[in-house]
N, C-alpha and C positions, 0 to 999 in steps of 0.2 A: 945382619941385614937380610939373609937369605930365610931367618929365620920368621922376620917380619914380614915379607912377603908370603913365605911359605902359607902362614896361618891365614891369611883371607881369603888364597887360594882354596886352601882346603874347605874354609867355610864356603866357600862360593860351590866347588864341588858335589857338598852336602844339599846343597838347598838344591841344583838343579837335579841331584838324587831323588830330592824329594819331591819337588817339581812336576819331574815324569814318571812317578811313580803317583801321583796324586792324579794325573791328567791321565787315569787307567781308570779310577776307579768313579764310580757311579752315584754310590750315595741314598739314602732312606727317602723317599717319596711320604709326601704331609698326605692322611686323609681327606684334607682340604683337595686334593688333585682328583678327587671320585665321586659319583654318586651313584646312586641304586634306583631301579627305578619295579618295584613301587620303592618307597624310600623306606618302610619298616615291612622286611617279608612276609610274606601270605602264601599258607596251602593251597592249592587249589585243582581241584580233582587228583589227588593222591601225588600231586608233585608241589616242587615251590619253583617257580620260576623268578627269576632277575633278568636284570638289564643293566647291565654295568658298562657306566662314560666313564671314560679317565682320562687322563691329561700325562704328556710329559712333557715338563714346563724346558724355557727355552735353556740352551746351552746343556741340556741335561744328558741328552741321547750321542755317547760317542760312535765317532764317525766310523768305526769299526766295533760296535756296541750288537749285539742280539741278545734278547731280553725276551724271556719265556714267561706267561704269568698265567697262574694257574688259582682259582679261587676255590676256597676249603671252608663247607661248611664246619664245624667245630660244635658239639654237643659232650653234655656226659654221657662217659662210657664208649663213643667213636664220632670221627668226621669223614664227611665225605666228600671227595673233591671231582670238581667241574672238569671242563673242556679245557685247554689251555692253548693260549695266543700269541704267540710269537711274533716280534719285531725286530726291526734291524736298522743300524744307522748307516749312513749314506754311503761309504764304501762296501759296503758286504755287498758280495753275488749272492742273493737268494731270489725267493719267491714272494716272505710277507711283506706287511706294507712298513714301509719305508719311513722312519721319522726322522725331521730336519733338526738338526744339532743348534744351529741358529734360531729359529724360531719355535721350536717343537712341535709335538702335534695331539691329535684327541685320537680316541677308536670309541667303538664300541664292542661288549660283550655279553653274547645271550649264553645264558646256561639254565637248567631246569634239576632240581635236587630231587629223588624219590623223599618222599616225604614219612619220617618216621615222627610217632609221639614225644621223644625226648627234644626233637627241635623245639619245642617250643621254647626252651631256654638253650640260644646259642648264640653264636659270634658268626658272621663270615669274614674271612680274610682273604687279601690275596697272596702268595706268596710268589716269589720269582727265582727265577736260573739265571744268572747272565754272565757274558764274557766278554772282555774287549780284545780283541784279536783271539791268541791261544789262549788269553788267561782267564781265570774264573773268576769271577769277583761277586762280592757279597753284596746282595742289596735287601735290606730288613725288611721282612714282611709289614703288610701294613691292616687293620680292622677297617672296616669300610661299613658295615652294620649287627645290631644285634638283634638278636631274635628270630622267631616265628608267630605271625597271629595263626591260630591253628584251628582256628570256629568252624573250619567247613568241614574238618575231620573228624566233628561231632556226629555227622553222617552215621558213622559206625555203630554210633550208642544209640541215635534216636533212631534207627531202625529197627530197634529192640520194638523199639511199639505200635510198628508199621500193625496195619488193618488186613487181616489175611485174606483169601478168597475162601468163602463160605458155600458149601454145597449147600442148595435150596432145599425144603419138602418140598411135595406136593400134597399138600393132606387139605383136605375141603370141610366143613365143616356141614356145608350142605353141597350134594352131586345132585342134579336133575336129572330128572329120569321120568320116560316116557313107553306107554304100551298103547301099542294098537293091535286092532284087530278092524276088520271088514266083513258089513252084510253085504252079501250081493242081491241083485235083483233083476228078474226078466225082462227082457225086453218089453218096454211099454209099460212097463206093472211097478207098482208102488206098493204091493203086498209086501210084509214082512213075513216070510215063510219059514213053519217052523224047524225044515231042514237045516237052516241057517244058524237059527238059532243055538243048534246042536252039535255045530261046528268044532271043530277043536280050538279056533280061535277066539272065539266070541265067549267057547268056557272057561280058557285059560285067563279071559282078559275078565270077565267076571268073577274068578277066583284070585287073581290079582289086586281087584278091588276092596274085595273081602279084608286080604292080607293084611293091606296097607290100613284099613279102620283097625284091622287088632294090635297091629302092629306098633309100639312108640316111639322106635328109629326109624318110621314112615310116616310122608304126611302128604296128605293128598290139596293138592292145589287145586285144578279142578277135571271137569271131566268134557270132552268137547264132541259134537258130532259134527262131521263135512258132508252133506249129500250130493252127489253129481247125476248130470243124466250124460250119456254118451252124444259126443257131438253131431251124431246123424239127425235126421228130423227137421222139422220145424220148429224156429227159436222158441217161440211163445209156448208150443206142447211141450218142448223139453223143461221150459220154464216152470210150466204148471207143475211136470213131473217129478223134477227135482224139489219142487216146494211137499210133495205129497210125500215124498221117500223121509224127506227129513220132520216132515212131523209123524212120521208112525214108527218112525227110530226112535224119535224124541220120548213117544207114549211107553214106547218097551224100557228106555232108558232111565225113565224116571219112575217104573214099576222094578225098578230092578234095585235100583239104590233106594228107594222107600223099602224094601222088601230086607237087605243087607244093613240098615240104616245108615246109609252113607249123608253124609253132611258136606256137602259142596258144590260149587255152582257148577253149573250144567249150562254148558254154551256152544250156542249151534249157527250154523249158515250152510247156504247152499251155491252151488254153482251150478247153472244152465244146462251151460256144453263146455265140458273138458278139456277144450282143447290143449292147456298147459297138461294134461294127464296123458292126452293123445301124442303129443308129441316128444313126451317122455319116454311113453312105453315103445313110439316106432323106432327111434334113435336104439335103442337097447334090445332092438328083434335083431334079427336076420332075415325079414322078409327082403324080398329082390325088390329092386329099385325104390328102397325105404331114402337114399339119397334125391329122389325124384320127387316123393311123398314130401321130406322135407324144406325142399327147395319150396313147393307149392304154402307150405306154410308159412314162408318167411315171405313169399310175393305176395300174398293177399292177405288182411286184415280180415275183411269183411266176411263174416260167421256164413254166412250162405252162398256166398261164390268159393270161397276155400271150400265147401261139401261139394258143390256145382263140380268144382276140378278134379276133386279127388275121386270122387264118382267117374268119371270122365275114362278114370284109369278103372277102365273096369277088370281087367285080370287082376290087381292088385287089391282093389276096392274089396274083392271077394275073399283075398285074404283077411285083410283089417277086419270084414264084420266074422268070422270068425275066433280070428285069434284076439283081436285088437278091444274091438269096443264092447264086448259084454266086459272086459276088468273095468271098463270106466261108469258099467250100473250098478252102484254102491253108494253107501253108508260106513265112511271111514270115523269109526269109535276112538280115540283119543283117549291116556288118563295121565297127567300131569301129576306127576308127585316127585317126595324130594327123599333122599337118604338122610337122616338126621345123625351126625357123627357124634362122636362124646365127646362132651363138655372139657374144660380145659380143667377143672378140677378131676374127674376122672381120670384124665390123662397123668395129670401129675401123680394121681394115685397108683396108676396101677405101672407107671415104669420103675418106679421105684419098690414096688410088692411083686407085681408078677408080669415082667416086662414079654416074654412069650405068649401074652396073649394081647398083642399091639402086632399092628402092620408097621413094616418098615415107614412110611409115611407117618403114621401116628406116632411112632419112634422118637424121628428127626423132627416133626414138630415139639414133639413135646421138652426134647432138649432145649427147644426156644422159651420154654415158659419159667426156665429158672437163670437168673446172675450166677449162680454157684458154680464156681470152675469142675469143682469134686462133683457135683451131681451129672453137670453136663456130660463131663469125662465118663460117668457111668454107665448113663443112656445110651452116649456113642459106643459105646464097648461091649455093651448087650446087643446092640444092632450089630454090630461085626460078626457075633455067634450068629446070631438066630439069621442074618441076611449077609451072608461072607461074599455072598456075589457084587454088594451094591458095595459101588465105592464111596458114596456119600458118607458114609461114620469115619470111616478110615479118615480121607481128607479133611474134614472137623476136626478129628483127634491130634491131624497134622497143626493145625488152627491152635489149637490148646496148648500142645506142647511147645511152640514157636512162643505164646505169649509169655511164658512160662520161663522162658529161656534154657529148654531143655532141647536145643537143636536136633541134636544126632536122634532124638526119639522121633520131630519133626520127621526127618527126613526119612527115617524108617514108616511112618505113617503113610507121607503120601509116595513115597516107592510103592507100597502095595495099592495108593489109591491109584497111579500112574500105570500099576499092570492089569487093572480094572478099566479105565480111561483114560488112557494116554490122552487125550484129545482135548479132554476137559478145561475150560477157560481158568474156573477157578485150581485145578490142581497145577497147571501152568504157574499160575503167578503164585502158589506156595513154592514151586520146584525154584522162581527166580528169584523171591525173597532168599530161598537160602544158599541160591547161588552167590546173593551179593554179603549175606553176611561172612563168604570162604574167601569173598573179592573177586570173583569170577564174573564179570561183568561181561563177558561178552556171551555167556551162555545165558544169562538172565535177558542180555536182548534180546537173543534167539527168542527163547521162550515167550517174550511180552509181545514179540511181533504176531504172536495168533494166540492172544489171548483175548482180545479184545471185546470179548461176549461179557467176562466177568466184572460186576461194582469196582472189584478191588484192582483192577488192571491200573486205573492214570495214576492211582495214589504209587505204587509199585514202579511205575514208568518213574515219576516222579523224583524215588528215591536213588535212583538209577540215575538220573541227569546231576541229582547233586555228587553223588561219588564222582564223576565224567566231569561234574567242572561248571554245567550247562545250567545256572542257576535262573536265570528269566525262562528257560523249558522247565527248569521244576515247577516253576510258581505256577504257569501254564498248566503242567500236568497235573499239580493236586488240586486247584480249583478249590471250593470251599473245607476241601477237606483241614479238620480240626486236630491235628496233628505235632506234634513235637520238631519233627520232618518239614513238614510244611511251614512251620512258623521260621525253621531256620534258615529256609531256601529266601522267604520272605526278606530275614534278618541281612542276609549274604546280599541281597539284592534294593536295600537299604528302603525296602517297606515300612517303616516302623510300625507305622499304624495299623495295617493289618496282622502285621507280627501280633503287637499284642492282644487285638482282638482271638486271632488264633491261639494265642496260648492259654488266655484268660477260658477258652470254649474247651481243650483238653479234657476229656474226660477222664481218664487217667493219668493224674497228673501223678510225676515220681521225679525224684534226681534232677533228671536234666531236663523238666519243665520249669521248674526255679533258677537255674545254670543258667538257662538260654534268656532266661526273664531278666536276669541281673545283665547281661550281655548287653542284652538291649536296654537298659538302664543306663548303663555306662555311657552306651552311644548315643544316648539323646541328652547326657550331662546332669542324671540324677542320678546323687552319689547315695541319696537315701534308701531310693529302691533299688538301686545294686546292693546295698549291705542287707538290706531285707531278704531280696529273693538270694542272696550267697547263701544268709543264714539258714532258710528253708533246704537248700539244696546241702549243706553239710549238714541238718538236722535227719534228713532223708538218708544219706549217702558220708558219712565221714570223710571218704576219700576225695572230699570232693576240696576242700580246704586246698591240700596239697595240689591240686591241679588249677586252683585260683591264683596261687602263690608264682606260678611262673605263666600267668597266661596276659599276655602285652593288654589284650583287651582290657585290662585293670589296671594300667600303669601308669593313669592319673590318679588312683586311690593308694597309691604304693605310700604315701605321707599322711591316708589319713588313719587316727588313732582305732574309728572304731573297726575300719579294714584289717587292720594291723592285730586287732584284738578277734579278730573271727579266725583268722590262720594260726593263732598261739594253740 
């Protein structure tokens, strides 16, 4: 009998063994109790951020329970893990928040991953620590989501084709250019005298003339005379006088180019009284109270009360007709002509035969006159010998090399163009292009912050706001620009339409202007021209296959066959 008792004792024993040893432990949490918010991860500005709600459903949280959860992202080759969150059930002394065993409770949790390339094929999970009282107990990790869309860290590739800052020429094809020379003439008198004539200026300015007829990098526009009478007198005598000065200049002028055989027009006028010539020369004396003189010219308009005033001052008045008003009895000679530069075939010729006999202007333009990377490069580089001072080739060559994807040469470039110009707008945003392609983003804003004289400065800002994150500032900062870059800021900020306009305008299109085409194919739900632009961009780029094969943005093509046949 003791025996029959004994056994259901013992079973009864067992089971409340097991009982409170069951009422310890915790238990696997469904991924059904989470979610992510966005719900499939996204890079964005060189991180991935989440937003994780969970739930711990009711009865689940013991009353002396703390529960650590910690989420891990998981990639090939390593994982990296978040913040973690601590909880406690309703007897525990602590500090976190507190979940009811009865009803349970919700949280939330932010965390932000640095963001490496192999996310794009990953898992996040959360795993947990927890204990009821002293004891540890196990509770299985749980997946919560997979992946990384990773489009915004294309940033790094399409900067490859960012627009550099360009040093300008200055090369003119025609420079205007101007000689004068002046007759004088005596008071009252409208003779052309032929001490005048024998001037050293009026010889230089007629052997000037000469020049430019023989000349065929000279071309005379035309040739003008100005005659003046000085503003003393009376209006109408000065009138007559200055018509008399300018027709017996006019006679010697047109005996002089009949004579040289100059061919151009000859164009004349006169002026009365000087006073714009008077009140030139007084401002620019040192005669005493020329502040006084000028006052009187700004208070009266009127040609014969402003003489009336100035007169007036008679200690002064005695200077002016001295010093002042014989320079305003003349005949100001004029010759308009142009420097004729050489022709853009010239130019091509001769930087490529015997580049030492180009000005650095003729140089740097004529680098503009070929597509060829190699020839550019050459010109630039003959400008560096012959003109080591001008930083202009140097920062080009920075230009060249950068498109080239030959960085470190870049940046030896515009170093030397930088200790020539520190200043410079475009050597600036070369220096913060390649600050952002090292990921130095905070010295590329330094730099772009006074850059802003250069073309290339928004496009640069631009590329800058997408590594940061700040994709409606890129769109802002590239503006029309036609760019790789620009299309993707577009794409990120779900332009479509512009996107593809901008990619379709690409002038160099390579790689990852077909990538980014297929990208946006996929997101507007054509599966045709996603496999088209894939196939361009692995036709371009092989590698580019492999990086299709794990990029979520294609993970409604994962079934279709001709997808499946581009990654084989």
């Amino acid at each position: 009998m003791n025996k029959k008792i004994f056994l259901p004792l013992a079973m009864v024993a067992a089971v409340g063994m097991v009982m409170t040893s069951c009422s310890k432990k915790l238990g696997a949490l469904s991924p059904e109790y989470f979610t992510t918010t966005p719900q499939v991860l996204e890079a964005v500005g060189g991180k991935v951020p989440v937003t994780i709600n969970g739930t711990f459903p009711e009865k689940y949280m013991k009353k002396k329970a703390v529960v650590s959860v910690t989420p891990v992202l998981r990639y090939e080759g390593g994982e990296v893990k978040g913040e973690t969150a601590t909880f406690q059930g309703e007897k525990v002394e602590g500090n976190n928040q507190t979940i009811s065993y009865k009803v349970g409770g919700n949280y939330t949790m932010k965390n932000s991953f640095d963001f490496v390339p192999e996310m794009a094929k990953s898992e996040l999970y959360l795993t947990f620590d927890a204990t009821v009282g002293k004891k540890e107990v196990e509770v299985p990790e749980v997946k919560i989501a997979d992946g990384v869309i990773a489009t915004s860290a294309l940033v790094n590739q399409t900067l490859n084709g960012a627009n550099t800052g360009a040093s300008a020429d200055a090369f003119q094809r025609e420079i205007q250019q101007a000689k004068e020379a002046n007759i004088m003439f005596l008071i009252n008198q409208a003779e052309v005298r032929a001490k005048e004539l024998k001037s050293q200026g009026v010889q230089d300015f007629n052997e000037t003339m000469k020049k430019i007829e023989a000349d065929s990098t000279l071309q005379l526009s035309n040739v003008e005379i100005s005659s003046y009478a000085s503003p003393d007198g009376k209006e109408d005598f000065n009138d007559k006088l200055a018509q008399k000065r300018l027709s017996n200049t006019e006679k010697y002028m047109q005996k002089e180019m009949k004579k040289n055989e100059v061919d151009a027009a000859l164009d004349t006028k006169y002026t009365a009284e000087d006073w714009e010539g008077f009140q030139e020369l007084v401002s620019k004396s040192n005669i005493q109270d020329k502040d006084l003189i000028l006052r009187v010219l700004s208070m009266y308009k009127d040609p014969e009360q402003r003489e009336t005033e100035i007169r007036n001052l008679s200690a002064v008045f005695t200077t002016l007709a001295d010093e002042i008003l014989p320079q305003l009895r003349r005949s100001r000679l004029t010759l308009n002509y142009k420097i004729i530069g050489k022709s853009d075939a010239e130019l091509k010729q001769l930087s490529a035969s015997t580049p030492e006999k180009l000005s650095v202007e003729e140089l740097l333009y004529a680098a503009t006159l070929t597509d060829n990377a190699s020839e550019k490069k050459a010109i630039y580089t003959a400008a560096t010998k012959q003109y080591p001072n001008d930083y202009r080739a140097y920062n080009n060559l920075a230009g060249l090399a950068y498109a080239e994807g030959d960085y470190t040469a870049a940046a030896n470039y515009v170093a030397q163009a930088a200790k020539l110009n520190a200043s410079d707008a475009d050597v600036k945003v070369n220096q913060a292009l390649l600050a952002l392609k090292q990921g130095n983003q905070s010295q590329a804003q330094t730099l772009l912050g006074s850059a802003g004289n250069s073309a290339a400065a928004n496009e640069a800002l631009g590329n800058l706001y997408l590594m940061q994150g700040e994709y409606q500032k890129a769109v802002t900062a590239f503006g029309d620009a036609k760019t790789n870059s620009a299309a993707l800021a577009q794409i990120l900020t779900s332009n479509y339409n512009k996107a593809k306009s901008t990619l379709d305008a690409v002038q160099n299109k390579d790689a990852y202007t077909s990538y980014l085409g297929a990208i946006l194919a996929a997101r507007t739900n054509n599966a045709d021209g996603a496999i088209s632009n894939l196939k361009e961009a692995i036709q371009k780029d092989p590698s580019m296959a492999k990086k299709a094969a794990t990029d979520l943005e294609f993970s409604k093509l994962l079934t279709n066959a001709a997808f499946k046949a581009l990654l084989q």
